[in-house]
N, C-alpha and C positions, 0 to 999 in steps of 0.2 A: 480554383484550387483543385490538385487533383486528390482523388482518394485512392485509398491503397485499397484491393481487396479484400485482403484482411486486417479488420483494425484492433488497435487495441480491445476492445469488445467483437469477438467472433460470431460470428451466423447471423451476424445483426442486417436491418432492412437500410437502407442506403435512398431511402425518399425522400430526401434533400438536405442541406445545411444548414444547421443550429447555430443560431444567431451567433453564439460566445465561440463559434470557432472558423469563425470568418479572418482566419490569418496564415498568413504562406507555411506552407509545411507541418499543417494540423493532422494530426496522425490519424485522429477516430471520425469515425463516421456516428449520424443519428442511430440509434441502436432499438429494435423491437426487444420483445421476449424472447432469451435467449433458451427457452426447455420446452417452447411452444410444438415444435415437430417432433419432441421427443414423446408427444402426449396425447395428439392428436390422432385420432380414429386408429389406435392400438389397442387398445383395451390392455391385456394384463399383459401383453408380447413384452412391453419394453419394459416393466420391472422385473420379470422373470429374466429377460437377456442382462437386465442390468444388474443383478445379483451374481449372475453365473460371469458374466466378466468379472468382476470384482474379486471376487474369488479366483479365476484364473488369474488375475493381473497379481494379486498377494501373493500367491505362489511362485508365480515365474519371475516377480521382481525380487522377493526376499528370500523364500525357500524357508526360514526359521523364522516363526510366529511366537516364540514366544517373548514375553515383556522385558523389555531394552534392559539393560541390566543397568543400575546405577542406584548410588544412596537415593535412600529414601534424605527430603531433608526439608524445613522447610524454609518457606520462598519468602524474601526479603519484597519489599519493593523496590522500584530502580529510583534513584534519586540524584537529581542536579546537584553539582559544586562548581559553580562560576562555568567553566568552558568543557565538564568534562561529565557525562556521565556515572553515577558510581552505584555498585551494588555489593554491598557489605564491606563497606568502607574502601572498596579500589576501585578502579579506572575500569569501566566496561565500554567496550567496543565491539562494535557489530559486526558480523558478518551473517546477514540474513539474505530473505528471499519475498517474492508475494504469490500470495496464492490466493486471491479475491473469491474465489468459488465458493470457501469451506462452509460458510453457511448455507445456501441454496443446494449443494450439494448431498449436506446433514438432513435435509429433508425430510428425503426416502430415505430410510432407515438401510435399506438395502444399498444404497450406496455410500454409506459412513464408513464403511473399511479402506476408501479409497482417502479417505481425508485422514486415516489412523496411521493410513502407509505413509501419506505422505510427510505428517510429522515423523514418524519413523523414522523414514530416510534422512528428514534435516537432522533431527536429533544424531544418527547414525557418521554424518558429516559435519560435526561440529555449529552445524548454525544455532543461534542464540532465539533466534526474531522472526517472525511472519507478520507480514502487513496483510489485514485482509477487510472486506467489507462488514462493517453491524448495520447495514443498510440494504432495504430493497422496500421503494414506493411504489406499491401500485401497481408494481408488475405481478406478471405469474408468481406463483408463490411469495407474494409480499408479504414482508416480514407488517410494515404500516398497510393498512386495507384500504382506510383513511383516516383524514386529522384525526388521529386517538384515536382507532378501532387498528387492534394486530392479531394477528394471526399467532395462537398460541401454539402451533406444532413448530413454526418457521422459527420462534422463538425457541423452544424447547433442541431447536438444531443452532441455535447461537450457544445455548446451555452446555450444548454436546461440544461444540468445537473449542469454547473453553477450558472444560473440563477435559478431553480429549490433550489438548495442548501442555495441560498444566502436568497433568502422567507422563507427557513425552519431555518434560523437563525444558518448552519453547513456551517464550513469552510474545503475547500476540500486542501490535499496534493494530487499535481498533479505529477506523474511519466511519465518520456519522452521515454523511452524504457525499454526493458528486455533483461537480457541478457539471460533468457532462451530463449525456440524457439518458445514459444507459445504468440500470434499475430504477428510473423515475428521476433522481435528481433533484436539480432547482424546477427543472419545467412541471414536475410533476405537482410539486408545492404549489405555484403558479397556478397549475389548472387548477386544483382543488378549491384555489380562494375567488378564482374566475367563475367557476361552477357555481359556486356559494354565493355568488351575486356580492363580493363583498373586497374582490381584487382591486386595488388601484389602477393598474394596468395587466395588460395577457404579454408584456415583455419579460420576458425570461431572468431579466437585471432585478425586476420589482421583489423576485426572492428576498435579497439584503435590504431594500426598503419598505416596503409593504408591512405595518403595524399587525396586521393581522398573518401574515406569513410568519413573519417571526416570534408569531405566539403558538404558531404550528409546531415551528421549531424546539422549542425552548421546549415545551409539552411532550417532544420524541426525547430529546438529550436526556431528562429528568427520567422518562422514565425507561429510557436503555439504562443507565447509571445506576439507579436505582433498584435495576431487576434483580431478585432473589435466585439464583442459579436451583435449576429443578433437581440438578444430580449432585452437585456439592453443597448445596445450602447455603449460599456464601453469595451476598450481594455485589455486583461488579464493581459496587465503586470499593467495594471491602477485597479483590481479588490482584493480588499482585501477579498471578499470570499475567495480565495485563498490564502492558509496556505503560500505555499510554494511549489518549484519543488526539484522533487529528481530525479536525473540525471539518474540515471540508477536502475531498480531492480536488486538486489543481481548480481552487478560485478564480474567478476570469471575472473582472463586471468590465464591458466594453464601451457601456453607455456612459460611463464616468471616467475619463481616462486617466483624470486628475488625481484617482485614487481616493477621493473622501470619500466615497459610499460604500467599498469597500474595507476600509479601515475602521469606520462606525462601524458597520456590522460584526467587525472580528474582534475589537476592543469591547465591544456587550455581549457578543455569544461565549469567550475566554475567559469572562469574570464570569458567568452565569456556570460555566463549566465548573470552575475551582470551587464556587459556591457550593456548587451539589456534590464535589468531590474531592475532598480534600488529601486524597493520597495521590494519586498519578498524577502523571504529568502529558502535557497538553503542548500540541503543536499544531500548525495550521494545513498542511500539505500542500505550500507548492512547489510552483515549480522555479523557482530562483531569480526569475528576472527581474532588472535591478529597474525602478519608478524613472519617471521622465524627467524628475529633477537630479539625477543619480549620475554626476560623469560616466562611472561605469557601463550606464546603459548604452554609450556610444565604443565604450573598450572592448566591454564584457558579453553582452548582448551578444546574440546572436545575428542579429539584423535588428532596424529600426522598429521594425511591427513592434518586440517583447515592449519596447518598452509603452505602449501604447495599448495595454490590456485592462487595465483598472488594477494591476496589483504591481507592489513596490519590494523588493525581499529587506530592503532594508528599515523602514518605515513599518510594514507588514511584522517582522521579526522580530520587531522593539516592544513591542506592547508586553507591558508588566507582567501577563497573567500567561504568556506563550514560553515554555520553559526549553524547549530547543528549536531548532530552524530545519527547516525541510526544502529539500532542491533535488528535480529532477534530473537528469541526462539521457535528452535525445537528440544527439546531433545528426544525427541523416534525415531528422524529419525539421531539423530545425536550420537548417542549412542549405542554401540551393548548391551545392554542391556536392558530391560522392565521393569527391577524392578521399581514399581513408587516411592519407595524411595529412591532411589537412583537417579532418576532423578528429583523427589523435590531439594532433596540437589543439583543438579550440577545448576537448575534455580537460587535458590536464592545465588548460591557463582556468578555465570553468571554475573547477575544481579548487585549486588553488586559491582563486579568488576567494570565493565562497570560505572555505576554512580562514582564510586572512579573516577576514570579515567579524567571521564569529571569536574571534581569537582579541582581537585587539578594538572591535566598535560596536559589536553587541554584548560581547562576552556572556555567548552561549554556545553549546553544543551543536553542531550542524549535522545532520542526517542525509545522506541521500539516500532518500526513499524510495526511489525509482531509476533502472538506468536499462537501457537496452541498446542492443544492435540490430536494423530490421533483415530479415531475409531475404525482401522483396527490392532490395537496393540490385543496381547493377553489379555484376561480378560479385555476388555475394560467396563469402567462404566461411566456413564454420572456424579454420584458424585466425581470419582477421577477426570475426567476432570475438575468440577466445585471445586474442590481443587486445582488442579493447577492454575486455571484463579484468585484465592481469595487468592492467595500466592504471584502471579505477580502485582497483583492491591493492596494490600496490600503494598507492597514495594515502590511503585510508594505515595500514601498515605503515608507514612510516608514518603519520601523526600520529598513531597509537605509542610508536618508540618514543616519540617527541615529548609525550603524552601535550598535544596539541586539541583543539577545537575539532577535528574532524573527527566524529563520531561513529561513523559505520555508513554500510550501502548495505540496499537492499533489492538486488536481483529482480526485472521482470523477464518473464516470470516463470514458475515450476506447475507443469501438469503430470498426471500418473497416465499410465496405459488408458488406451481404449477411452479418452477423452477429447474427442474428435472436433466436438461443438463449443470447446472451450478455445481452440486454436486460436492464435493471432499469428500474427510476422514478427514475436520474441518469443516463442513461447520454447520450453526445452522439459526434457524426462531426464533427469541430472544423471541417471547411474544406465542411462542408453548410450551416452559417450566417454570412455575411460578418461581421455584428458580432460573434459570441460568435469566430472566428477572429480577428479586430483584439483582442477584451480582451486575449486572451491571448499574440499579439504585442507586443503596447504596453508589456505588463507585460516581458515579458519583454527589449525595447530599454531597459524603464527603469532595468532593475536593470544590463544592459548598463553603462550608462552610469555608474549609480555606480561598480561593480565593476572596471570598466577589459573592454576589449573581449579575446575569448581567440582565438589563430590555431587553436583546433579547433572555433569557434561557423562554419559552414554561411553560406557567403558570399552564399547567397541569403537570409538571413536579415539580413547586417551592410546587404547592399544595401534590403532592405527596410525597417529600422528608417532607413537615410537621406532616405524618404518623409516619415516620421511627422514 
């Protein structure tokens, strides 16, 4: 397998292959600490540099600081009706973004202005949604230290980027782990019960079965859900900024391929979820490929590997307690091919599927949570990127008109100025390129317009789609 140099996790160390991503066209590599040379033998250099960029970056990307203009109003929660998202009683559809940094970011206080601009700017361009992490094990600034011991500043910056999100009028989808290895993860789980003398196995799979992992687990979900917000007072499972938890990023168990071990796992951590949390709503994050019993997996797939990972999207996507479905899109890492038409075409048959799917055999909501173009592809161009994101958002657009099962995408991913060690091969500064900033305004005025306009959508935003 080759690795890209930069992977979806940037500055990360590359000392070798994580068992669960032993399959052709895996995008990330093993990941170290990603803030580790930002901290190391500087003393106060880099929070001083990091304040005064921050500062310059605010400046020179917005120029007017002061607070977005928009009703005050208050926030509903988002709520299912068979295939369609709804929030105060109509069809909500997405057009969002990810920005996994905001918590480790919210840290240093000194650099929270960067996480304020960046809802800013979404709020500024009509986006609804941010996907970001409520996770980080073990690593630098981990939010879990270990099983049940956290870190209350790390926390206190999940506090901020809530409360931070819910002023800028963006509701955040919160993910509870990864199963890669970058912020700790499944492996990190693993280690902790191996250390403990009390692991069944040091395989990275023993995550979802290991009785005592998954007492780890339950013990993090509870008391993330649970947390009392330091600057709103308002406990998360009580905060309708929040979209929604998605239980795990892009699930893999490879040692079962058959799918039952991870389908146990997701059927008891989704009831365990709703238990502690009776208002949001709950999806899984993957990434959509269809189980070994699943015709599609030989239509729809990508190649044979998808369907031979341990996860199923449709089997996965059934369980009672998961209220929408989630599917990535990466076809240049998931394709041994480059031709970009050829991977147009595999997007929108993808895609399609998928809304089919949720539309008429789960009859739930489908998200894509994830979709990128890499840079690091041969003949890469910023307009075929920006042809593939107006093919995906287009699609999403017209099942919004349909008011069909496709629910919204959400962009990897949006970084601010002067965020150098966040880089990967998607990564984009939305209002550095005037056209790739219009897609995703346009998109975002169009579903407006189905939708019905909301008095918490950023008046510079309703004034701009009166351009278009």
């Amino acid at each position: 397998m080759i690795l890209s140099e930069r992977s979806k996790y940037p500055n990360q160390s590359k000392k070798g292959v994580w068992e669960s991503l032993q399959s052709p066209k895996s995008r990330c590599s093993p990941p170290s600490c990603i803030y580790r040379r930002m901290v190391a033998g500087n003393g106060l250099f880099y929070p001083i540099l990091g304040f005064v960029s921050c500062v310059v970056f605010i400046y020179m990307s917005f120029g007017d600081l002061r607070p977005s203009s928009r009703e005050e109003a208050t926030l509903s929660f988002v709520k299912r009706n068979e295939t369609q998202l709804m929030l105060d009683g109509r069809p909500f559809y997405i057009n969002g973004w990810n920005s996994y940094w905001f918590m480790v970011h919210s840290v240093d206080e000194s650099s929270r202005p960067r996480v304020r601009a960046m809802l800013q700017a979404g709020a500024k361009m009509g986006l609804t949604v941010c996907r970001t992490w409520a996770f980080n094990d073990g690593d630098y600034n981990a939010l879990q230290i270990s099983p049940g011991r956290f870190d209350e500043r790390v926390f206190q910056a999940l506090d901020y980027v809530i409360a931070e999100a819910r002023q800028q009028g963006i509701r955040l989808l919160l993910a509870l782990v990864n199963n890669l290895h970058a912020y700790g993860g499944k492996t990190q789980y693993v280690k902790w019960a191996w250390e403990e003398g009390i692991g069944l196995s040091s395989s990275n799979d023993s995550f979802f079965y290991d009785p005592s992992i998954r007492s780890y687990f339950k013990n993090y979900v509870k008391t993330v859900l649970t947390r009392k917000n330091t600057i709103t007072g308002v406990e998360y499972r009580n905060d309708p900024t929040i979209l929604g938890w998605e239980i795990i990023n892009e699930p893999r168990c490879m040692t079962d391929p058959s799918g039952d071990t991870l389908q146990d796992w997701l059927e008891e951590m989704s009831a365990f979820v709703k238990l502690t949390d009776k208002n949001h709503l709950v999806t899984i994050g993957l990434e959509g490929f269809y189980g070994p019993n699943d015709p599609k997996g030989h239509t729809v797939n990508p190649e044979e590997w998808a369907s031979r990972l341990g996860s199923d999207f449709i089997r996965n996507s059934g369980i009672a307690n998961i209220d929408f479905t989630s599917v990535h899109i990466y076809p240049d890492h998931w394709l041994k091919t480059y031709d970009f038409e050829v991977n147009l075409r595999f997007v929108t048959k993808w895609m399609h599927s998928h809304i089919e799917d949720g539309g008429k055999v789960l009859k739930k909501p489908v998200l894509f949570s994830e979709y990128g173009w890499s840079d690091l592809i041969k003949n890469f161009s910023v307009s075929d990127r920006e042809r593939m994101y107006r093919t995906i958002l287009d699609i999403i657009y017209k099942s919004a008109k349909k008011n069909r099962s496709g629910a919204g995408a959400l962009v990897w991913q949006f970084l601010g100025e002067g965020m150098n060690e966040f880089e990967d091969d998607f990564w984009m500064i939305p209002w550095k390129g005037s056209s790739t900033y219009f897609l995703f305004l346009q998109q975002s005025c169009r579903l407006a317009k189905v939708t019905g306009w909301s008095t918490q959508q950023d008046r510079s935003f309703t004034d701009a789609c009166k351009k278009i």
